[in-house]
N, CA, C and O of each residue as an XYZ file, in Angstrom:
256
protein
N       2.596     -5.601    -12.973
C       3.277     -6.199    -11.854
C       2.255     -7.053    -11.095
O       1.322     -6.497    -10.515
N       2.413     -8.521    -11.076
C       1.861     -9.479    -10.391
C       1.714     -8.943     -8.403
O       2.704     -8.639     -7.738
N       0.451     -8.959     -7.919
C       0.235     -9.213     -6.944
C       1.089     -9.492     -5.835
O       1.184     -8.613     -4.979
N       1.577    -10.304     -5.726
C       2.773    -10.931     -4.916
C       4.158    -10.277     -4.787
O       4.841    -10.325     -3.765
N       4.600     -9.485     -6.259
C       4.917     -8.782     -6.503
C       5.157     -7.475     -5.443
O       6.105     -6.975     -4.837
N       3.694     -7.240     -5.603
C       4.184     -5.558     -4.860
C       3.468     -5.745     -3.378
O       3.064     -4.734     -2.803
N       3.313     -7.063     -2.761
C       3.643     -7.443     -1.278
C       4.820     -7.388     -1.163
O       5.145     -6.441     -0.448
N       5.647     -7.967     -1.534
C       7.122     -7.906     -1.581
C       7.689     -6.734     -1.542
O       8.409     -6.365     -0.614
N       7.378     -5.985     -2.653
C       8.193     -4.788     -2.706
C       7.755     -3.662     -1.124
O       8.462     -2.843     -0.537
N       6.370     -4.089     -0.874
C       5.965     -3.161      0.166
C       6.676     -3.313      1.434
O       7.138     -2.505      2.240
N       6.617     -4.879      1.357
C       7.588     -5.521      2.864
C       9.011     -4.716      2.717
O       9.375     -4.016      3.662
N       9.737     -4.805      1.652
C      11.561     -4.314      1.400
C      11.156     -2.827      1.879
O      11.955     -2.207      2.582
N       9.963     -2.265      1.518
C      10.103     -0.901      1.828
C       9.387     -0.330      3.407
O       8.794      0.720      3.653
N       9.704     -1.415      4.234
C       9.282     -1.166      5.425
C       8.133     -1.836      6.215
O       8.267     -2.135      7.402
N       6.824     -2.095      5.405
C       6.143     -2.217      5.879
C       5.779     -3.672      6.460
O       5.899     -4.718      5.821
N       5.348     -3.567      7.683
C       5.457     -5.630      8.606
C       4.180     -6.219      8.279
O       3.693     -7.255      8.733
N       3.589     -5.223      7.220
C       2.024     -6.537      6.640
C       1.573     -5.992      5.921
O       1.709     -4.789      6.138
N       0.702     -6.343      4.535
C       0.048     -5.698      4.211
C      -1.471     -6.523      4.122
O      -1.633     -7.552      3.466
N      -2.564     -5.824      4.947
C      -3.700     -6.066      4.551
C      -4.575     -6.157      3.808
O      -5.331     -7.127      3.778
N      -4.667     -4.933      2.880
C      -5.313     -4.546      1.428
C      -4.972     -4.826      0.351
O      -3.878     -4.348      0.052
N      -5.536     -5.527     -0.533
C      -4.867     -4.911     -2.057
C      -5.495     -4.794     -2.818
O      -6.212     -5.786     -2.955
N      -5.711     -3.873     -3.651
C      -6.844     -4.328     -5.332
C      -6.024     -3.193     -6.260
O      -5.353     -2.251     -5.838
N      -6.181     -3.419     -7.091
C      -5.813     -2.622     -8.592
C      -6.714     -1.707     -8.691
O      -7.792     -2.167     -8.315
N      -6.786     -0.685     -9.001
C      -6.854      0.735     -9.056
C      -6.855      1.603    -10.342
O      -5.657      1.879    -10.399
N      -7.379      2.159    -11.321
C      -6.833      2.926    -12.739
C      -5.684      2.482    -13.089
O      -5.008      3.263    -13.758
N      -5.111      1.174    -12.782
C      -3.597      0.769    -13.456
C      -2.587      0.884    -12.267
O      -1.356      0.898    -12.239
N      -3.466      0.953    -11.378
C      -2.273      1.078    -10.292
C      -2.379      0.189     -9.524
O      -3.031     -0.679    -10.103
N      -2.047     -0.235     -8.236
C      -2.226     -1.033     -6.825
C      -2.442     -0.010     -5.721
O      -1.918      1.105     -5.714
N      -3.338     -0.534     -4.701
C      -3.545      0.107     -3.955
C      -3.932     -0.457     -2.448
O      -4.978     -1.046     -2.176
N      -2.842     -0.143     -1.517
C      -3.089     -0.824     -0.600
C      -2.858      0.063      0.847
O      -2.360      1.155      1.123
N      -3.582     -1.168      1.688
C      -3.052     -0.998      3.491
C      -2.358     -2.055      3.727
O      -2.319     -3.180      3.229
N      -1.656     -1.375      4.803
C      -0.814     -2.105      5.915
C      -0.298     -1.448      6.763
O      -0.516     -0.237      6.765
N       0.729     -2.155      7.961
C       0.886     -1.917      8.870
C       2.658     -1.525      8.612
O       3.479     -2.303      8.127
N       2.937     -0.059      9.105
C       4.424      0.520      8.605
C       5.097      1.683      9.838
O       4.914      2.884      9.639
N       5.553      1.408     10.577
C       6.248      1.810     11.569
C       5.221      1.790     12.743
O       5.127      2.806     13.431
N       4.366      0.593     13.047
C       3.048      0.607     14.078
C       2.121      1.044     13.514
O       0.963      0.811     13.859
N       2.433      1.731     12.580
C       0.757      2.550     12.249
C      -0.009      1.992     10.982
O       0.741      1.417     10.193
N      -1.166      2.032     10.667
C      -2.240      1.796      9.844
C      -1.468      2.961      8.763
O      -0.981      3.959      9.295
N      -1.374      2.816      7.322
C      -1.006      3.210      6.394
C      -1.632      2.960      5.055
O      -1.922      1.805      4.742
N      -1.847      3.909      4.288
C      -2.222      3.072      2.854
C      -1.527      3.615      1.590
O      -1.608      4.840      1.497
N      -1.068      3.187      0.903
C      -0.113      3.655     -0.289
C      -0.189      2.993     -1.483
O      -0.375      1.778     -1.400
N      -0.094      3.479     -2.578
C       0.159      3.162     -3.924
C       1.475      2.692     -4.471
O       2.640      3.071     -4.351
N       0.942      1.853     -5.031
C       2.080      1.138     -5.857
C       2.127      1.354     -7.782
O       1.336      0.962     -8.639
N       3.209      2.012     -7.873
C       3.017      2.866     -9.961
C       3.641      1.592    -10.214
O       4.544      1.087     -9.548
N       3.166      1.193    -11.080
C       3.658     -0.070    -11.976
C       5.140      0.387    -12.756
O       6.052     -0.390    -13.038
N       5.108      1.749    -12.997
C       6.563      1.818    -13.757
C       7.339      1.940    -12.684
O       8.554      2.033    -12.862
N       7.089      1.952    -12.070
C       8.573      2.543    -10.711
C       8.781      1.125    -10.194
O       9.932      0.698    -10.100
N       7.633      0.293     -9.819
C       8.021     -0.828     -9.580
C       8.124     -0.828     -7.417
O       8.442     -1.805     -6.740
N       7.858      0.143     -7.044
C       7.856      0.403     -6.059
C       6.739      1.278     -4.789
O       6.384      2.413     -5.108
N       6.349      0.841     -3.722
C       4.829      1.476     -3.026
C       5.168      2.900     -3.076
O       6.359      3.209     -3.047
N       4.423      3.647     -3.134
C       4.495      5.468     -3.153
C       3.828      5.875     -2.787
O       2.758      5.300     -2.987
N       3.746      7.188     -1.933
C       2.591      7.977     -1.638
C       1.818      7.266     -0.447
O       0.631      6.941     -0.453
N       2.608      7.117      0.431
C       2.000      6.450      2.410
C       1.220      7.655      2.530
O       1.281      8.739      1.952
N       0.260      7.060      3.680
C       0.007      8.131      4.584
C      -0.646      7.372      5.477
O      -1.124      6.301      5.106
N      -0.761      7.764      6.682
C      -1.550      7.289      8.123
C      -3.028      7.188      7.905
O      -3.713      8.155      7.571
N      -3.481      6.013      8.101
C      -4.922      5.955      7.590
C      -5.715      6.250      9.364
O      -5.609      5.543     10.366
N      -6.312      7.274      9.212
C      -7.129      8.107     10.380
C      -8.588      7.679      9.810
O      -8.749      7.591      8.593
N      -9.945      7.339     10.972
C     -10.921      7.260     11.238
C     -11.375      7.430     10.317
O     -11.882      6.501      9.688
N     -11.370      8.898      9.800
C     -11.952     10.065      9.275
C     -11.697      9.806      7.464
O     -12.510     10.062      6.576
N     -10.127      9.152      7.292
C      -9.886      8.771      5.733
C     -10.756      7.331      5.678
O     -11.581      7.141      4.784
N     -10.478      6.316      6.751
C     -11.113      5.240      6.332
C     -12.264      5.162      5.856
O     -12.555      4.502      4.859
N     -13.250      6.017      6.715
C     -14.578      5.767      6.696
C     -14.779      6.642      5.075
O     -15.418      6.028      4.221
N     -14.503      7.344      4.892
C     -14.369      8.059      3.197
C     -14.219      7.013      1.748
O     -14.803      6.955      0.666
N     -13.045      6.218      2.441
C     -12.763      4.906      1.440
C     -13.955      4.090      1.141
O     -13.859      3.101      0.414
């Protein structure tokens, strides 16, 4: 799944930006911004859709 691609799909699934992106073990992997909050979630190439949010806190960023 092209890039542009799963901006798109991230926007349909809520989210009002996404900041991050890079490819991952076959996956996508990104941040953005999803009900006000800092978020980062995966995108599975077979589903075709972002998965697995969570609130990106201080404490995860600085780990990344």
């Amino acid at each position: 799944m092209p890039a542009q691609q799963v901006i798109e799909k991230a926007l349909k699934a809520g989210y009002t930006q996404v900041t991050k992106l890079e490819a991952d073990d076959g996956r996508w992997e990104g941040e953005g911004i999803k009900n006000g909050q800092k978020m980062d979630f995966r995108a599975d190439p077979r589903r075709h859709q972002p998965r697995k949010t969570r609130r990106l806190t201080l404490r995860s960023a600085l780990r990344a």
